[in-house]
C-alpha positions as CSV (number, residue, x, y, z in Angstrom):
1,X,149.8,144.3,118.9
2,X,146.7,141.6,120.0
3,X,143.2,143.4,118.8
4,X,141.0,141.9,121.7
5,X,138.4,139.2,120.9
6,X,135.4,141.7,121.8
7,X,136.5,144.1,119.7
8,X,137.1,142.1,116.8
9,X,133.5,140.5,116.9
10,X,132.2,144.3,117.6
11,X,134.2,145.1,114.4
12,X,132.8,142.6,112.5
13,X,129.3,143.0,113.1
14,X,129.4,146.8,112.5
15,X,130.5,145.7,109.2
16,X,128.0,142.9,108.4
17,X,125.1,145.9,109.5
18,X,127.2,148.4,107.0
19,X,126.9,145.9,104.7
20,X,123.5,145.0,105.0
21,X,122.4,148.8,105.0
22,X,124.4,149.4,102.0
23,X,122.2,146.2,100.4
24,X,118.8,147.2,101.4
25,X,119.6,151.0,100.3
26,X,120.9,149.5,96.9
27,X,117.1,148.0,97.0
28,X,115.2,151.0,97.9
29,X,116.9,152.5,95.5
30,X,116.2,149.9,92.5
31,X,112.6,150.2,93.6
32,X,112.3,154.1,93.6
33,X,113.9,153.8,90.1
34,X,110.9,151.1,89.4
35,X,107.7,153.5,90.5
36,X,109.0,156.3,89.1
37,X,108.8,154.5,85.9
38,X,105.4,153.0,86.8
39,X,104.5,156.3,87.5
40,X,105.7,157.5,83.8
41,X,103.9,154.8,82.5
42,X,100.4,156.1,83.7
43,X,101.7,159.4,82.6
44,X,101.9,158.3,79.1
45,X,98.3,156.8,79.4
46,X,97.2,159.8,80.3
47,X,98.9,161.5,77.4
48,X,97.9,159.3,74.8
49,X,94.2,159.3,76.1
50,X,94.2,163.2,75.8
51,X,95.8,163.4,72.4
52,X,93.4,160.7,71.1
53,X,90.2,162.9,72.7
54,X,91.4,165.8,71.0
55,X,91.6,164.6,67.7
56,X,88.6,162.8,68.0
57,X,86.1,164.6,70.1
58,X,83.0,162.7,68.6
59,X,83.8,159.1,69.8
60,X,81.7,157.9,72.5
61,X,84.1,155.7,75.0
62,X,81.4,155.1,77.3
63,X,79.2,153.1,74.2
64,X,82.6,150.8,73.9
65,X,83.4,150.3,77.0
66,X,79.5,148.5,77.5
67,X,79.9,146.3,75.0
68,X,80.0,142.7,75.7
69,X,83.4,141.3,74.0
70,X,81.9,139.0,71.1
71,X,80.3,142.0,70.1
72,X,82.9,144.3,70.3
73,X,84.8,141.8,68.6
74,X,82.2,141.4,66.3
75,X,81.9,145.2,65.4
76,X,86.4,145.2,65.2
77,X,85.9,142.6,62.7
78,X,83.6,144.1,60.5
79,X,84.6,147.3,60.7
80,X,81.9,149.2,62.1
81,X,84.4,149.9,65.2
82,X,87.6,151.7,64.6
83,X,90.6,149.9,66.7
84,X,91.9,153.1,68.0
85,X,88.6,153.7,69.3
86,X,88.7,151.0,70.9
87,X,92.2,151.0,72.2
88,X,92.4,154.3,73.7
89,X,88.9,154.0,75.3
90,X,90.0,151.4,77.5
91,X,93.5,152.7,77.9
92,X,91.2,155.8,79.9
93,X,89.4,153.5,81.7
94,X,92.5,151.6,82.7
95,X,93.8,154.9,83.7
96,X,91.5,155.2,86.1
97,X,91.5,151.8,87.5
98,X,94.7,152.2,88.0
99,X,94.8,155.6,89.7
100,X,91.8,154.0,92.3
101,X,93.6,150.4,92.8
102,X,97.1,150.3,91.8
103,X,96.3,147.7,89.2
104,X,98.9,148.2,86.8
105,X,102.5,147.9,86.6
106,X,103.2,149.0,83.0
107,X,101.9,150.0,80.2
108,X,103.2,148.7,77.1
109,X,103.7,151.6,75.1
110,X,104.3,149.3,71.7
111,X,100.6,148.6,71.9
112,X,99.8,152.2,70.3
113,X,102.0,150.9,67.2
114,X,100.2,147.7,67.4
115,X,97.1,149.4,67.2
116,X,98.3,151.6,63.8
117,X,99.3,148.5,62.6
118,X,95.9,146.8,63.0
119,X,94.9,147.8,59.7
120,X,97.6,146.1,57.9
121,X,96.9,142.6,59.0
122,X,97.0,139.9,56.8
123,X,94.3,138.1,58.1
124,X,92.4,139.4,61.3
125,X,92.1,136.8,64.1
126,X,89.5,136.2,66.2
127,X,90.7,138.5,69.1
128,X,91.7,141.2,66.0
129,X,91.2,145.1,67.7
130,X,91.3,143.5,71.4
131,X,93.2,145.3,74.2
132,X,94.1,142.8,76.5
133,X,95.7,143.1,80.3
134,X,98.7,140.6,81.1
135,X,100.1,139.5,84.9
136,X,103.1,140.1,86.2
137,X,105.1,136.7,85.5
138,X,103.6,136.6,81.9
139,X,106.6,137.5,79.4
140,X,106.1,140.2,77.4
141,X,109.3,141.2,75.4
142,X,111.0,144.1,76.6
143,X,109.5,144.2,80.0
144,X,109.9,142.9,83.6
145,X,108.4,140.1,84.8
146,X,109.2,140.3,88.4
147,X,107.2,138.7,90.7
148,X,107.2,141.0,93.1
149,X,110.8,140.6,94.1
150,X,113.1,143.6,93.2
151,X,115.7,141.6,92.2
152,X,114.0,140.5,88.8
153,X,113.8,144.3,88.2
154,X,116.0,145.8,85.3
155,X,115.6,142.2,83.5
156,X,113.2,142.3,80.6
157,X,112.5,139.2,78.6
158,X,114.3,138.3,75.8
159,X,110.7,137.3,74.0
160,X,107.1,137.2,74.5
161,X,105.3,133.8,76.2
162,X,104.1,131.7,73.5
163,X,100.8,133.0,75.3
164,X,101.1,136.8,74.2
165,X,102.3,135.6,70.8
166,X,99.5,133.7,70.3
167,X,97.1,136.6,71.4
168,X,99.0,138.8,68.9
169,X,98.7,136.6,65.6
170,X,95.0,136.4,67.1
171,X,95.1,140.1,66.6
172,X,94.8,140.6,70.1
173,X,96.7,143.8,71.6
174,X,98.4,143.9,74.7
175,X,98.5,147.0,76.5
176,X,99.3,146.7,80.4
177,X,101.2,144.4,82.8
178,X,99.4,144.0,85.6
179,X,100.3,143.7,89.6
180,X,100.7,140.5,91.4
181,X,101.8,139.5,95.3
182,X,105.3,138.8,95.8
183,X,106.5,135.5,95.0
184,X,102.7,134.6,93.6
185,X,102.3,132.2,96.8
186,X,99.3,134.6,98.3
187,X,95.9,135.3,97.4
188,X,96.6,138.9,97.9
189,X,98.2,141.6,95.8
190,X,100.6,143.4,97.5
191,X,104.9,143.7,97.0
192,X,107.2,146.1,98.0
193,X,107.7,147.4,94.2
194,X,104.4,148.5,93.4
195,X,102.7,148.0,96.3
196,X,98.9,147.1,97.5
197,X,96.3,146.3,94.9
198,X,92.8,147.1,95.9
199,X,89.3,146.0,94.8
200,X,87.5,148.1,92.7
201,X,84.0,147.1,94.6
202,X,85.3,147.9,97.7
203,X,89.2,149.8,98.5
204,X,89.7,148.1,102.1
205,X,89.3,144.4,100.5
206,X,91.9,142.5,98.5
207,X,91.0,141.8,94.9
208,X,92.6,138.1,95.5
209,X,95.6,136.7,94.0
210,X,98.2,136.2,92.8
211,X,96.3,137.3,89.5
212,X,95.0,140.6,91.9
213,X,95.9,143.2,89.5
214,X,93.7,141.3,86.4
215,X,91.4,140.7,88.6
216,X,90.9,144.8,89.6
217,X,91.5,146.1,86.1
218,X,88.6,143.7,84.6
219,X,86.7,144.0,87.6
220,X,86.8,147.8,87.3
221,X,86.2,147.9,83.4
222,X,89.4,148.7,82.8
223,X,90.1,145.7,80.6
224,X,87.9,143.4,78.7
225,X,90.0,140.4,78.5
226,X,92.6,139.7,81.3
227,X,95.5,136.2,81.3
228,X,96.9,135.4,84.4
229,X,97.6,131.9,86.0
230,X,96.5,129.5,88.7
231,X,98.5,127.4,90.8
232,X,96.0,127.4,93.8
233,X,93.0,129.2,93.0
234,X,95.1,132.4,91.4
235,X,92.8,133.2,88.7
236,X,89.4,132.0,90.6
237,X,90.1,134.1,93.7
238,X,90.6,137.3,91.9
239,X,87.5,136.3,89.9
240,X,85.2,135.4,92.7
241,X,86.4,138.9,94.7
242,X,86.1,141.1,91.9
243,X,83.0,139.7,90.7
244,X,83.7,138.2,87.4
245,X,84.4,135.0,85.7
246,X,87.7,132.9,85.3
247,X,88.9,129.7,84.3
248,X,91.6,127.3,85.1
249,X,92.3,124.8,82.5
250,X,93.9,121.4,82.7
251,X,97.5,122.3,83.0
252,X,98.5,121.4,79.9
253,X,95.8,122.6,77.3
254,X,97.3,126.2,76.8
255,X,101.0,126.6,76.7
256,X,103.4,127.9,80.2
257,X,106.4,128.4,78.0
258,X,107.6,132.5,79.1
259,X,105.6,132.1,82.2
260,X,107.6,132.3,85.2
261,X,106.8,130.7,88.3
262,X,108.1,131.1,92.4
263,X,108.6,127.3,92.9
264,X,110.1,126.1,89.3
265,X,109.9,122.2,88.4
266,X,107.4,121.4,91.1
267,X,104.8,119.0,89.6
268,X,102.9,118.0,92.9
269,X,100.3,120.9,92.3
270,X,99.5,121.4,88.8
271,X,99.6,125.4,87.4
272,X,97.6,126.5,84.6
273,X,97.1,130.2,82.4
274,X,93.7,131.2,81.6
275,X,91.5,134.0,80.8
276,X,89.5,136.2,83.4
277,X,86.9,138.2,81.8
278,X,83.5,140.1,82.7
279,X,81.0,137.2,81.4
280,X,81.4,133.5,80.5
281,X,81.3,134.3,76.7
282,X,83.8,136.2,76.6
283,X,86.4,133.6,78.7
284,X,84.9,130.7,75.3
285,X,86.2,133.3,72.5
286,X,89.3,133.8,74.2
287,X,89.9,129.9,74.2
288,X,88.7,129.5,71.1
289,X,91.6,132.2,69.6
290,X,94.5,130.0,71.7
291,X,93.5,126.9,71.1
292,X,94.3,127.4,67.1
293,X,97.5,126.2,65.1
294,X,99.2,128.9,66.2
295,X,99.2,127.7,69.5
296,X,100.7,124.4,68.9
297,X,102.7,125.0,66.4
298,X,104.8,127.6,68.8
299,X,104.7,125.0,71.7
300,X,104.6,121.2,70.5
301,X,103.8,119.9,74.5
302,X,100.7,121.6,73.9
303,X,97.9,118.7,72.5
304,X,96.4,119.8,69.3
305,X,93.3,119.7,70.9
306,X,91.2,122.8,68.8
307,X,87.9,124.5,70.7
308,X,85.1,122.0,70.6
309,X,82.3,124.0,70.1
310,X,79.5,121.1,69.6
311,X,80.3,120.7,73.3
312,X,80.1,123.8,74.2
313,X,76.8,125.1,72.4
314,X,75.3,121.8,73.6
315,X,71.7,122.1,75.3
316,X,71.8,118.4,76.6
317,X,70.4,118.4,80.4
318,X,73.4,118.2,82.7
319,X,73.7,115.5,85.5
320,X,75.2,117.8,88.2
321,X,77.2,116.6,91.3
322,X,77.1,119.1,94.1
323,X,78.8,119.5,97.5
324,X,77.9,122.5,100.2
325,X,81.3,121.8,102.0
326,X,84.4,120.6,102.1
327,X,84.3,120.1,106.0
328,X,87.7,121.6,106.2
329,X,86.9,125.6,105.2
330,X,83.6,125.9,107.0
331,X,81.7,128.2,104.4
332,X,80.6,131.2,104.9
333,X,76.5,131.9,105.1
334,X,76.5,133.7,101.5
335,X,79.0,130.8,100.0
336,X,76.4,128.3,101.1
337,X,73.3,129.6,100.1
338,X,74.8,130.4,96.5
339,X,75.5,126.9,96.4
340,X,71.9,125.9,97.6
341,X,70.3,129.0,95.1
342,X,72.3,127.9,92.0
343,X,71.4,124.3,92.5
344,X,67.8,124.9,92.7
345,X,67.6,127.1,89.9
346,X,69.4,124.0,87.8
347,X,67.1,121.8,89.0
348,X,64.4,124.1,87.9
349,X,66.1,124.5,84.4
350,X,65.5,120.5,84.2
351,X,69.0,119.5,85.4
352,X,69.9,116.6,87.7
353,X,71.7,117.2,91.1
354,X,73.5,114.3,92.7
355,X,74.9,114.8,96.4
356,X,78.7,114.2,96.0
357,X,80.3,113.0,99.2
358,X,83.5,115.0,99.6
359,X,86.5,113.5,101.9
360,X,90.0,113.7,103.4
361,X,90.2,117.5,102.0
362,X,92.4,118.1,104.9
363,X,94.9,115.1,103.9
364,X,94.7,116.7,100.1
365,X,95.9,120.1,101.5
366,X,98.7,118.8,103.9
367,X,100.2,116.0,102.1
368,X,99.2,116.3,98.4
369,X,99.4,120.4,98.3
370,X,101.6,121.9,100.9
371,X,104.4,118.8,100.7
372,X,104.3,118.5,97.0
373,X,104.8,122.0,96.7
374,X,107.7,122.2,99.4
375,X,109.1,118.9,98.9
376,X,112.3,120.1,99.9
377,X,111.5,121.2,103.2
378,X,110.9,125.0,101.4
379,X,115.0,125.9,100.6
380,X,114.2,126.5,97.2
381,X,111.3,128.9,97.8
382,X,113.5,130.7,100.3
383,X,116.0,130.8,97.9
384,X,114.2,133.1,96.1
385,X,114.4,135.9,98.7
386,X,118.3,135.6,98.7
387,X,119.4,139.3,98.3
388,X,115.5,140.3,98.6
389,X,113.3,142.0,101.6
390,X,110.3,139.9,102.5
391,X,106.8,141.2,102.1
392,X,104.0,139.9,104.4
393,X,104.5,136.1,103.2
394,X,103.3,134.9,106.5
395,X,103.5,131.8,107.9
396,X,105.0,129.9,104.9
397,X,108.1,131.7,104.5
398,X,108.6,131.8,107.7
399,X,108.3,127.5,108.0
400,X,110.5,127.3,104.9
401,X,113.2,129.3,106.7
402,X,113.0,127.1,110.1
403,X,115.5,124.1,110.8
404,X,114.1,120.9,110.7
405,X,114.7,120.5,114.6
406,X,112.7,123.2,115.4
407,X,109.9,121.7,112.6
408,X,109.8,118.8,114.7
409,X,109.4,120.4,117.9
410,X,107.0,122.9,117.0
411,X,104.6,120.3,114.9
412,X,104.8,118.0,118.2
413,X,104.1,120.8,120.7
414,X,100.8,122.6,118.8
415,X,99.5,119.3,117.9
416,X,96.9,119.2,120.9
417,X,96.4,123.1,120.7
418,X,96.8,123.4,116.4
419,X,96.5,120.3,114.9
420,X,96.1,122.3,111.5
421,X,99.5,123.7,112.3
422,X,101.2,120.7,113.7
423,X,100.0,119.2,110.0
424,X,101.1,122.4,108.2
425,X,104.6,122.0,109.8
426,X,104.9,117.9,109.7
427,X,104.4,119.0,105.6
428,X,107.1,121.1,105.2
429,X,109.8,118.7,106.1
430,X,112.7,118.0,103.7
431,X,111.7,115.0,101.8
432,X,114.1,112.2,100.1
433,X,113.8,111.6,96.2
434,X,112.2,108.2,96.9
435,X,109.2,110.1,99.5
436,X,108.5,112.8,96.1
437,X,108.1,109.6,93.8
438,X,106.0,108.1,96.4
439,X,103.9,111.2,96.9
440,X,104.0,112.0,93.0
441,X,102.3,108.3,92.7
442,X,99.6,109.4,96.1
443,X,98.3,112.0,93.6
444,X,97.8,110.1,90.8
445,X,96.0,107.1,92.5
446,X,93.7,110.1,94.6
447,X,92.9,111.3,91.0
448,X,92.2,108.0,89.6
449,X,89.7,107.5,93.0
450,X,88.0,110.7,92.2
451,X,87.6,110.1,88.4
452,X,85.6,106.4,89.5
453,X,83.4,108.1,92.5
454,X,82.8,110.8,90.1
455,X,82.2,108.4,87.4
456,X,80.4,105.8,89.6
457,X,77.6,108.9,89.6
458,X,77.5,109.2,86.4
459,X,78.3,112.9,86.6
460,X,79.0,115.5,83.6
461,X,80.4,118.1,85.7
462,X,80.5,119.7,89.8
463,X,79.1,122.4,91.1
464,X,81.5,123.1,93.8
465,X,81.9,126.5,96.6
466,X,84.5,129.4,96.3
467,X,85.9,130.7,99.1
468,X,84.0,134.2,99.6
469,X,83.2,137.4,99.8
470,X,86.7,139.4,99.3
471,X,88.7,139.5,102.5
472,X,89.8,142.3,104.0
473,X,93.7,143.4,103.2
474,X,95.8,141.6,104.8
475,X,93.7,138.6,105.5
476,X,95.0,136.3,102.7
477,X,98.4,136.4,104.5
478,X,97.1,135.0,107.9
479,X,94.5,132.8,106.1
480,X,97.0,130.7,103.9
481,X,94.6,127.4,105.0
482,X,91.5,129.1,103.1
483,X,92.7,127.9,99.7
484,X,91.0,124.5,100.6
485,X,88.1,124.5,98.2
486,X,90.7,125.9,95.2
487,X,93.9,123.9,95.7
488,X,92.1,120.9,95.6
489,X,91.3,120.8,91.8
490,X,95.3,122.3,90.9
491,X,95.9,118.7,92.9
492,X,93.4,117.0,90.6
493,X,94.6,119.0,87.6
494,X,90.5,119.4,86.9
495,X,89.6,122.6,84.8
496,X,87.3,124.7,86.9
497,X,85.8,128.1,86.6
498,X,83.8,130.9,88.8
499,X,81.2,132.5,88.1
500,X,79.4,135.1,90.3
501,X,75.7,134.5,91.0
502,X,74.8,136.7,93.8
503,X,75.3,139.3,96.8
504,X,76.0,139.1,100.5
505,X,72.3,139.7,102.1
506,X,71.9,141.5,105.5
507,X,70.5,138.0,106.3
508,X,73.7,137.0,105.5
509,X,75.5,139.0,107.5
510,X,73.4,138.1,110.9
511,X,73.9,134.8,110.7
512,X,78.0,135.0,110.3
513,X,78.1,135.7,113.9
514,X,77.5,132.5,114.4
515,X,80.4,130.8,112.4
516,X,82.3,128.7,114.7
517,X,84.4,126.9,111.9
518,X,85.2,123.5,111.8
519,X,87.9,123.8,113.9
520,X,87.5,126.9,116.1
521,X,91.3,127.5,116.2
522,X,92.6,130.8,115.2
523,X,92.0,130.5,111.7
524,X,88.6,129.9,111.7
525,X,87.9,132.7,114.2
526,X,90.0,135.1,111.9
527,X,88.3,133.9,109.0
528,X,85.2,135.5,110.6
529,X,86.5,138.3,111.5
530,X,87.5,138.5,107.7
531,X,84.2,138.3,106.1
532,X,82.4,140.4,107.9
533,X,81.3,143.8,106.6
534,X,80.2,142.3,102.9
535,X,76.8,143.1,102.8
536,X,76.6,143.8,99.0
537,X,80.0,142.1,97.9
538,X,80.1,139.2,95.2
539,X,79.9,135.7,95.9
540,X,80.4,132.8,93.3
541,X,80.5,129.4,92.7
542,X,82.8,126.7,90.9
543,X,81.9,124.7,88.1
544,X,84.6,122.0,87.6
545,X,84.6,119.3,84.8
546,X,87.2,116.6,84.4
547,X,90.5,116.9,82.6
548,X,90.8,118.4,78.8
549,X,86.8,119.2,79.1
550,X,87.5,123.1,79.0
551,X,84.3,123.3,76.7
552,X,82.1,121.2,79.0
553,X,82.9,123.4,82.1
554,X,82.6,126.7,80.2
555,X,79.3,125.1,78.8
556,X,78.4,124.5,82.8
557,X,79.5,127.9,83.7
558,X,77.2,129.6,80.7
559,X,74.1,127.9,82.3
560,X,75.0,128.6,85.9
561,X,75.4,132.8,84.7
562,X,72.0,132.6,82.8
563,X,70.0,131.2,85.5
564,X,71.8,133.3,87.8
565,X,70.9,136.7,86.1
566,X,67.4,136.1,84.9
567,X,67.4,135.4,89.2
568,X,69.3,138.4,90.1
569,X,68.5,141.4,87.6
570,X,70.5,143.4,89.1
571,X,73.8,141.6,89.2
């Protein structure tokens, strides 16, 4: 007997959606299974917190937790603090964070036998008694490192990044993974495992990303030492938002062995790990403890290149270039007055300030960062949500997964209406092997250019915007352009830090209704739309130097956080 065509196709597709249901219930299930064990997790927190209050009634964890960390590491080292004390005083504070952000994934529960072992240490290192927070995609043995996507759930690494085993012979003790958005190609913090991170200044704005959840936890006081990574601005947003410092090294100077990544083998837009942490200080002792033996002795592609701390404690006068703008991100009213304030108050501290002309930001970000990052059109990124549910990745996933016709249509059509778009689009086509070599060698000669106009002005270091106050959630999904005046120095593969140096003012405020962009396409009316609302929210700036001159930015970065707070007593 003939089964009729329409019947057969009806057969099939009730099949394919039986399938696809039994797929995405296999999911939900995987990720039920994953937040009940997050919620364990805090539940052993809590538990460990209580047991250590009862035994030890006397301790003060509200004396620890205001220390500043070369003091507390000071006090570790010399005895005078207890690491227990210290361990289970910020494993309450965590708690909290946690309980008021959704900031942490996991806590590491070996940390509490790390922390009786402390003792027993053969030598103790310079991060010796520390509890420090780790991201998502950081290795940690034993544990996920997921990304956000469910599938890498169940999966725990075979060993620890050469990161985390560097902070452990440094003494340091790791204690919590930390959230991040899915895929890490956001500057918010949200997935469909764990869900949405908030800031701890203010719950309705994202703490940035992909490093969201660090940047919460330290935000909050919940850590005093966070690592995470920056492949566009992922450390420096979270920073910036949360009101504390960051840095992004060269990509090279600390080791990304155990560190995964969304787009693997991409070498277009240069990725880095570094340390976010509440004050500049405290970001030098960290990179001081990893740039040791251990470091490159565990990872030989690392340059034996120790902390240079004549550079750093150096009180030379600086000669400072300076831009308000990179003409493509129109900044916001607080982003350009910090700039303006912190220059002035350099200036005042007997530093020069030299005008640096910035251009073609908008060719960096289409044809240097969004191409080099989706060479291949964006199939291997969407390979990565095979099997997986999508989670507010906006308008790049949603490019990636377009044919090239359509590409070409679409880029041709908004050009007149979008031209930011049309670019966007004309970037993500698939490019031959001979176009990547090509565009490998664009970088490198744009870097070359930037080294002599920078050099031309005889300049130490840059004092550059960062994109700010926190958005709103949800914003950094529809905002994917904003990244202008971060991407630019992954593309450069310059370090660069952020450090907070004031507030939004009601003045502020006012005179954001009149921000037009540069533009005035969608985007730059949305980015409106997200900054308003900030009055008393963080804004920073970013101090870049060039490549393997960690010290010299940090050094920067210490002057710009000085002046800032003898200016602003109470930030």
């Amino acid at each position: 007997m003939r089964v009729p065509l329409p019947a057969l196709l009806g057969g099939s597709a009730l099949l394919l959606l039986l399938l696809r249901w039994r797929r995405r219930r296999a999911l939900w299930r995987k990720v039920a299974e994953a937040q009940e064990r997050q919620e364990r997790s805090l539940v052993r927190m809590e538990a460990a917190v209580q047991r250590f209050r009862e035994q030890h009634p006397s301790v003060s964890a509200a004396s620890i937790l205001s220390l500043p960390l070369p003091e507390l590491s000071k006090k570790l080292r010399d005895g005078s603090l207890p690491p227990d004390h210290v361990f289970y005083a910020y494993v309450g504070k965590a708690l909290q964070l946690a309980t008021e952000t959704n900031c942490i994934t996991e806590f590491l529960q070996e940390s509490e036998n790390q922390v009786r072992k402390a003792k027993l240490m053969e030598r103790q290192g310079l991060l010796y008694g520390v509890p420090v927070s780790i991201k998502d995609s950081i290795d940690c043995q034993g544990h996920d490192s997921t990304l956000g996507f469910i599938k890498n759930l169940n999966k725990p690494a075979a060993e620890d990044s050469v990161v985390v085993q560097v902070l452990k012979r440094q003494g340091a003790i790791p204690f919590v993974k930390t959230n991040v958005p899915q895929s890490l190609i956001s500057y918010d913090c949200k997935n469909l495992i764990f869900g949405q991170t908030r800031n701890p200044l203010l719950y309705t704005r994202t703490p940035g990303g992909s490093s969201g959840g660090e940047g919460a936890l330290v935000g909050g006081g919940g850590s005093i030492l966070g690592i995470g990574t920056d492949v566009g601005g992922s450390l420096r947003f979270p920073a910036a938002f949360c009101g504390i410092c960051a840095i992004k090294p060269t990509g090279k100077r600390l080791s990304k062995r155990g560190i995964m990544s969304a787009v693997v083998g991409q070498k277009a837009v240069a990725a880095a790990v570094g340390p976010l942490a509440k004050d500049v200080e405290s970001l030098a002792l960290c990179l001081r403890a990893l740039l040791s033996e251990d470091m490159f002795s565990l990872d030989s592609t690392v340059p034996p290149l120790p902390f240079n701390e004549e550079v750093y404690s150096s009180t030379k006068p600086l000669r400072i270039g300076y831009y308000e703008t990179d003409f493509f991100t129109m900044p916001s009213p607080a982003m350009r007055r910090a700039v303006r304030q912190t220059k002035q108050l350099l200036e005042e501290a007997g530093h020069t300030l030299v005008p640096f002309e910035l251009t073609n930001v908008d060719h960096v970000i289409f044809n240097y960062c969004v191409r080099g990052m989706f060479a291949d059109g964006g199939s291997c990124f969407v390979k990565k949500f095979k099997g997986e549910m999508e989670n507010g990745m906006g308008m790049f996933f949603w490019l990636a997964k377009t044919p090239h016709w359509l590409k070409t249509l679409l880029s041709w059509t908004s050009k007149p209406f979008m031209p930011r778009l049309s670019s966007i689009i004309r970037s993500m086509t698939e490019n031959t092997v001979d176009e990547v070599w090509s565009l490998h060698q664009e970088i490198e000669d744009f870097c070359h250019q930037f080294i002599a106009q920078w050099k031309k002005l005889n300049l130490d270091v840059m004092l550059c915007p960062m994109l700010g106050p926190a958005l709103g959630i949800g914003y950094p999904a529809k905002l994917s352009v904003a990244v202008s005046y971060t991407m630019l120095y992954n593309a450069l593969d310059f370090p660069a830090g952020v450090v907070p140096v004031t507030l939004v003012t009601d003045e502020d405020e006012e005179q954001l209704k009149g921000y037009k962009g540069y533009y005035r396409d969608w985007w730059d009316r949305t980015l409106a739309k997200a900054f308003r609302g900030s009055v008393g929210m963080p804004v920073a700036v970013q101090c870049v130097a060039l490549p393997w001159q960690e010290e010299l930015c940090l050094r920067f970065m210490k002057e710009v956080e000085t002046l800032s707070l003898k200016k602003n007593s109470f930030f």
